[in-house]
C-alpha positions in Angstrom: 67.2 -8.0 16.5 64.6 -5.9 14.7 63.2 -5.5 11.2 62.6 -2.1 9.7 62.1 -0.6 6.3 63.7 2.8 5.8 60.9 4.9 3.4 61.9 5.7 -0.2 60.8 6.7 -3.3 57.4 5.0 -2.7 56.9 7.9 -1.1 57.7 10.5 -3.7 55.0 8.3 -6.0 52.1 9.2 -3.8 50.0 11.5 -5.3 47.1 13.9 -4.2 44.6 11.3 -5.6 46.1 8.3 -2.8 45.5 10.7 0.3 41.8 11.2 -0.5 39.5 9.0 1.5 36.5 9.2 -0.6 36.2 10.6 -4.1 33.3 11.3 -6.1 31.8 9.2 -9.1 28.5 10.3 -10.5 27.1 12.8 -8.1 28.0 10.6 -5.2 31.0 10.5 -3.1 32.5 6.7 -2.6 35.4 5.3 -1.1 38.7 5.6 -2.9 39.5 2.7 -4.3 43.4 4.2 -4.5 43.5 5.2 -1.4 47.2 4.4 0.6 46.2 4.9 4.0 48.3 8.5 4.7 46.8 11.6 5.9 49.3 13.5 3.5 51.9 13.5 1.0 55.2 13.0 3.0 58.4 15.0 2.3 60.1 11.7 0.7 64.0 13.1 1.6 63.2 14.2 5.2 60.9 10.9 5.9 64.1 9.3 5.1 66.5 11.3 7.5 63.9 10.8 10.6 63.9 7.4 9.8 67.8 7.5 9.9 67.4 8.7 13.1 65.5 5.9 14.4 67.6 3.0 12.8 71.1 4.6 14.7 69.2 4.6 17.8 68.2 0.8 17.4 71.6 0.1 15.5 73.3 1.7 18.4 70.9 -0.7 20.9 71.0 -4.1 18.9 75.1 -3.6 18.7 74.2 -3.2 14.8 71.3 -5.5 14.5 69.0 -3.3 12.9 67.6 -5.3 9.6 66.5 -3.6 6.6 63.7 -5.3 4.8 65.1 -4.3 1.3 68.1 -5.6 2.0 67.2 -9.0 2.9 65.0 -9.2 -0.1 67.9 -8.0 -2.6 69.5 -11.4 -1.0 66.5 -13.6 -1.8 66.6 -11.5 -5.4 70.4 -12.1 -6.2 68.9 -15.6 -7.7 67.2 -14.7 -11.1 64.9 -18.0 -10.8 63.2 -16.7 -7.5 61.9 -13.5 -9.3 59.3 -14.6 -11.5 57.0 -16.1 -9.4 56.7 -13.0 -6.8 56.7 -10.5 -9.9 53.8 -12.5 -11.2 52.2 -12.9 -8.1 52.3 -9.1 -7.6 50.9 -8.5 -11.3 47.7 -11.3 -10.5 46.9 -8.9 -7.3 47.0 -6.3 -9.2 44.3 -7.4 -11.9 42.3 -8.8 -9.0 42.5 -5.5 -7.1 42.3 -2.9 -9.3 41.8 -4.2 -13.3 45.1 -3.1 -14.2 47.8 -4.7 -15.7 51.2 -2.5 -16.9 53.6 -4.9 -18.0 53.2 -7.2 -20.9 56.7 -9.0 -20.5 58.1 -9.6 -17.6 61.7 -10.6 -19.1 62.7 -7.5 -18.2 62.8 -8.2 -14.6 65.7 -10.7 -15.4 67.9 -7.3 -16.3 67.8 -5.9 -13.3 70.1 -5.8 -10.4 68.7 -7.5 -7.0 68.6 -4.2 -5.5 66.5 -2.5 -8.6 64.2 -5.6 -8.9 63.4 -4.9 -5.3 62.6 -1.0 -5.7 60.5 -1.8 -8.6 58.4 -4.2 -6.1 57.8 -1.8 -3.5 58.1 1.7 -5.5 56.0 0.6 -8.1 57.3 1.6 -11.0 61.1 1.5 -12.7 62.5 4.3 -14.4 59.3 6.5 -15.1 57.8 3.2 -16.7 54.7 2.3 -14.1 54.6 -1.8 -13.4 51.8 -1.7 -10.5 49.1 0.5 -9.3 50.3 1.6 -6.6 53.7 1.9 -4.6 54.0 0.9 -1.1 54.8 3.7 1.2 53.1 1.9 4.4 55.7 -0.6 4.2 57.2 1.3 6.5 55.3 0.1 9.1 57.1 -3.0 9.8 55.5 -4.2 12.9 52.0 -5.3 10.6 53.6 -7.6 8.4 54.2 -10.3 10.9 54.6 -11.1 14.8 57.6 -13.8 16.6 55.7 -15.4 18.7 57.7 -18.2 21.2 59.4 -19.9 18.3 57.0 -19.0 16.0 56.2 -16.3 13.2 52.5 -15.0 12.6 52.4 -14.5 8.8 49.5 -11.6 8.7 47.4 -10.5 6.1 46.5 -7.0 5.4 42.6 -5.2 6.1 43.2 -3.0 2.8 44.3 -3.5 -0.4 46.7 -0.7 -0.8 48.9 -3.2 1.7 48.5 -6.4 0.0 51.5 -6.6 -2.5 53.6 -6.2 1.4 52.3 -9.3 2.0 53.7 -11.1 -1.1 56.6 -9.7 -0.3 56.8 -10.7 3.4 55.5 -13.8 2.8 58.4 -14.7 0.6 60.5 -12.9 3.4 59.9 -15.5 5.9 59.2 -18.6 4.3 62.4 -18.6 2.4 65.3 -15.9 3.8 67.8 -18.0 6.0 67.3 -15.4 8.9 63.8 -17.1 9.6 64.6 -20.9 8.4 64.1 -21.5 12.3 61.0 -20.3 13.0 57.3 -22.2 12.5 54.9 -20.3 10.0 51.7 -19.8 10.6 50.0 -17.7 7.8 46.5 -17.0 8.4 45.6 -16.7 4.3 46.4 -20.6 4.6 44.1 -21.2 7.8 41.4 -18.6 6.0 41.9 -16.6 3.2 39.5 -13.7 3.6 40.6 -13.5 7.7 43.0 -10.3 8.1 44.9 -9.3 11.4 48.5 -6.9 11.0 50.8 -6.9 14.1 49.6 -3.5 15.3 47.3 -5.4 17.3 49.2 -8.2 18.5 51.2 -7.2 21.8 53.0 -10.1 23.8 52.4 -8.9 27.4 55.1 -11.9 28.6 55.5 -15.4 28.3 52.2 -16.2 29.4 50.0 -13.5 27.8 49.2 -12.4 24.2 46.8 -9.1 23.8 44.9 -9.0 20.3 43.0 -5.8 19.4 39.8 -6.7 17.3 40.1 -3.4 15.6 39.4 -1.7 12.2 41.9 -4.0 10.5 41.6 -7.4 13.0 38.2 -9.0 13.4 37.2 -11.1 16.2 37.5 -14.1 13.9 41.2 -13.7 13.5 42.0 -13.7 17.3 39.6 -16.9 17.8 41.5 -18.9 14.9 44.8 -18.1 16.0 44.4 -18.4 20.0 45.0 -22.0 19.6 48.6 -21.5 17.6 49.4 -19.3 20.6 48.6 -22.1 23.3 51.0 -24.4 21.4 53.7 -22.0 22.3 53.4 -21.9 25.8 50.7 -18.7 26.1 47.8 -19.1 28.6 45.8 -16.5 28.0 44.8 -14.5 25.0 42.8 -11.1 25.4 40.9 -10.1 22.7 39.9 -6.7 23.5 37.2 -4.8 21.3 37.9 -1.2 20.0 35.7 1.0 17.9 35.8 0.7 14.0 37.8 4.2 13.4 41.0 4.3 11.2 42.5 6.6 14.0 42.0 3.6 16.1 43.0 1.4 13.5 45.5 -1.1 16.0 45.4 -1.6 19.6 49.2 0.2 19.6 47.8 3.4 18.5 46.3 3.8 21.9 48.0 1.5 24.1 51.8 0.4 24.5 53.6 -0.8 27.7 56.5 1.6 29.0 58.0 -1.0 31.9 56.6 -4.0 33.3 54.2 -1.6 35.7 53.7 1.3 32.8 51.6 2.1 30.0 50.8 4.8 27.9 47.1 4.8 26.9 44.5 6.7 25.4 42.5 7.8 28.5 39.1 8.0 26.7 39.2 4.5 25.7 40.3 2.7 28.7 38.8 4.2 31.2 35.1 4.2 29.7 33.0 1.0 29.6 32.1 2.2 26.5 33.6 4.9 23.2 31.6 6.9 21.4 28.7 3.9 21.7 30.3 1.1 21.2 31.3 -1.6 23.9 34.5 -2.0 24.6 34.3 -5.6 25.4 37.3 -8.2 26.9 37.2 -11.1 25.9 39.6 -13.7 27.9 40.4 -16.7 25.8 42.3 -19.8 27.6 43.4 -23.1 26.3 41.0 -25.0 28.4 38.2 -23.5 27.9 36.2 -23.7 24.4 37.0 -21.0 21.8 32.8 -20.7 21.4 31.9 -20.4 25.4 33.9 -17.4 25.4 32.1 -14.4 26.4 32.7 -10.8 27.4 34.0 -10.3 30.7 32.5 -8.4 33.2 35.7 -6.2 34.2 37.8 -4.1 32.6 40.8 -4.4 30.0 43.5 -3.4 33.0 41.2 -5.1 35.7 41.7 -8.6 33.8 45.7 -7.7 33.3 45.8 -6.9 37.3 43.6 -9.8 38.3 46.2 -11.9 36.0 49.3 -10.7 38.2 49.8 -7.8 35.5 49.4 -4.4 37.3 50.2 -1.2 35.2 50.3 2.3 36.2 48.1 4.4 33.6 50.5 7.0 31.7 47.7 9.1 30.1 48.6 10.3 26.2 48.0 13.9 26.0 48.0 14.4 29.7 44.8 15.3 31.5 43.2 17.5 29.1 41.1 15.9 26.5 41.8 18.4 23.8 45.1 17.2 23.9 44.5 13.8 24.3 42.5 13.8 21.0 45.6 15.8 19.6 48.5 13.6 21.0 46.8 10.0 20.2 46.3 11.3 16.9 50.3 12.3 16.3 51.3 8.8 17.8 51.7 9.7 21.2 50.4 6.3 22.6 52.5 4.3 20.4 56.2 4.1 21.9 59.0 1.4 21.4 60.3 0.0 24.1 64.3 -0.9 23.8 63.8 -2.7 27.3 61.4 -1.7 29.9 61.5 2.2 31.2 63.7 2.8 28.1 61.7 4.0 25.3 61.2 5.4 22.1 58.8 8.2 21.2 57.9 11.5 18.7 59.4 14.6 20.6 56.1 16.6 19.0 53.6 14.9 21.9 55.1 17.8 25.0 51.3 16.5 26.9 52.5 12.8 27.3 56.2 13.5 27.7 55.4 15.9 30.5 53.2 12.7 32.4 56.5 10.4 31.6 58.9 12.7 33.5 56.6 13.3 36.1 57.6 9.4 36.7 61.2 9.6 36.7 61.6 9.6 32.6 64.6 11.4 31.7 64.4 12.8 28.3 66.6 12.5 25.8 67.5 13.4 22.0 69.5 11.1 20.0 72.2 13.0 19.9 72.7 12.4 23.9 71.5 8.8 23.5 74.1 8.1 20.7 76.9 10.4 22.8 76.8 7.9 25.1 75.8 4.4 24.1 77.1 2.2 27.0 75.8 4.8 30.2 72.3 4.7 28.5 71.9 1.0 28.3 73.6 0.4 31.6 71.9 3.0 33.9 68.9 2.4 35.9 67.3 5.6 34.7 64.1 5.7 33.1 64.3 7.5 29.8 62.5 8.6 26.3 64.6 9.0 23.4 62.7 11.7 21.1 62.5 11.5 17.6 61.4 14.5 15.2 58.9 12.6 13.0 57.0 15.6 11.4 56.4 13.9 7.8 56.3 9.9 9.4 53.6 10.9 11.5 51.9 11.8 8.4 51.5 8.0 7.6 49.4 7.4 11.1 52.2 5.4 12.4 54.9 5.6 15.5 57.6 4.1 16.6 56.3 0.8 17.1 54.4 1.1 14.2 58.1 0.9 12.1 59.5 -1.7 14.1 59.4 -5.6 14.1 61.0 -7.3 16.6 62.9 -10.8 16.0 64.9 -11.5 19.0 64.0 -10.0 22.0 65.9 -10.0 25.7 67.7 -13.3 26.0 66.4 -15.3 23.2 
């Protein structure tokens, strides 16, 4: 079972002002304070119809246990008496974040159907009448909002306050939708409020092993608080591993995803340095018997520690061997793949570089037209394959196919 959110008119909200990193304020240039994270504005109709694309494909997979976040929201929503204290929730951030407040009553919200109570919440705004700052177009990135972990559910909290009103939102999600009644919560605002970490970083290797990126958006703090939430459920080991503070590096999944149990699709310049562009790209190997604070970094690699763990993977190198390329196909996602079960995965169709590298080990591809054509030989055969996507505007959001997915169930469970 997995959790998506197909893109709407959040998208068509985003102006040129939200795609500008820094803007400038009395002779100086500072960062944008309504800044949403996207490297463009996004075709808001066609974002839609690649991301139709994607939900068959997993529809097709999950035999039609695709979620939609909206929907299970509009559920919560049916029941007037849960709206008020999310809408007002929503309206403090905003005041806190940005000094702005749009609505004066908030009866209104008792008018609306479920379905238009949650629009307003993530587009922002409700027939041309603006209630928030800002709409949410990253919530499509599904996987950052929270991570199932054994029988478990990582709350997360977001690096950047364009993201925060998701996590209102998903908060609300788990703690109260029946879907998730069975799972524990662990929300790391409640262990530390000012700690962020979003599910691009968090990768569960297998039953024993949980890999953390300490990234742009997940400090080293976050892994160390959480690791021991992680040993309750069974995990031995969790590797923190150390990547340089650049938004096109912002998770771990942006340069590394597993293919198969032996594959993985990397970003060569990162993995295969013992350092990036100056910084250290230190391993840190956290265990439940050892004490969170002896920890140091190891003296071996990322994969070295996976391979000395029983966990050996066969490099697939994003972009191919040319590092032009690399730079180019890292950038447009190419790293970032969803796996429907190992050697059958999901990727862009735009990176040819890495593509190329996975047929050169068996991968088939595939569109998803021929996928869909023929459901029942594609999940029975033993042939490798990548299922391509067009994603020219969600690319635009520095995001993949991971990056819109959040798994619930996986394999057997």
């Amino acid at each position: 079972m997995v959790l998506t959110h197909r893109p709407g008119l959040e998208h068509k909200f985003v102006s040129p002002n939200h795609i500008r990193e820094m803007v400038e304020k009395n002779g100086k240039l500072i960062p944008n304070p309504d800044f949403i994270l996207f490297d463009d504005i996004t075709d808001h109709i066609k974002i839609g119809d690649e991301h139709d694309n994607l939900t068959k494909v997993l529809n097709a997979w999950t035999n039609g246990n695709c979620v939609q976040i909206t929907d299970l929201l509009s559920e919560l929503f049916e029941s007037l008496e849960n709206r008020k204290s999310v809408f007002d929730e929503c309206v403090k951030l905003d005041e806190a974040n940005y000094n702005s407040q749009y609505v004066e009553d908030s009866t209104f919200i008792n008018l609306l159907s479920a379905t238009e109570f949650v629009n307003m919440l993530i587009h922002g705004q409700i027939n041309g009448q603006k209630v928030f700052h800002l709409p949410l177009p990253n919530y499509i990135w599904a996987r950052d909002i929270g991570v199932v972990f054994g029988n478990s559910i990582l709350i997360t909290n977001a690096c950047y306050p364009a993201r925060k009103r998701e996590n209102i939102l998903s908060t609300y999600l788990f703690n109260n939708h029946p879907l998730f009644k069975d799972f524990k919560k662990v929300n790391i605002k409640e262990i530390s409020d000012d700690l962020s970490i979003e599910g691009g970083d968090v990768m569960i290797f297998n039953p024993d092993i949980i890999v953390i990126g300490i990234s742009e958006r997940t400090p080293k703090e976050a892994v160390e608080i959480l690791a021991p939430y992680f040993f309750k459920e069974g995990f031995k080991s969790v590797i923190g591993v150390n990547l340089p503070k650049k938004r096109e590096l912002m998770h771990l999944d942006t340069i590394f995803t597993r293919a198969s149990e032996s594959e993985c699709i990397l970003y060569p310049p990162v993995f295969f340095n013992s350092q990036f562009e100056g910084v250290d790209l230190d391993v840190f190997h956290y265990q439940k018997e050892l004490n969170i604070e002896d920890v140091k970094p190891e003296n071996q690699s990322f994969l070295e520690l996976l391979s000395n763990l029983g966990v050996d993977v066969n490099p697939v190198k994003c972009g191919g061997n040319d590092e032009h390329i690399q730079k180019r196909e890292q950038w447009t996602d190419g790293a970032n793949s969803f796996a429907l079960a190992p050697g059958k995965i999901i990727g862009y169709k735009r990176n040819y570089a890495t593509i190329n590298e996975l047929v050169k080990l068996g991968y088939s591809q595939i569109s998803v037209e021929q996928f869909l054509n023929d459901v029942d030989y594609w999940k029975s055969t033993d042939q490798k394959f990548i299922i391509t996507i067009e994603g020219s505007e969600l690319v635009r959001g520095r995001g993949g196919m991971r990056c819109l997915t959040m798994p619930i169930k996986r394999g057997n469970e």
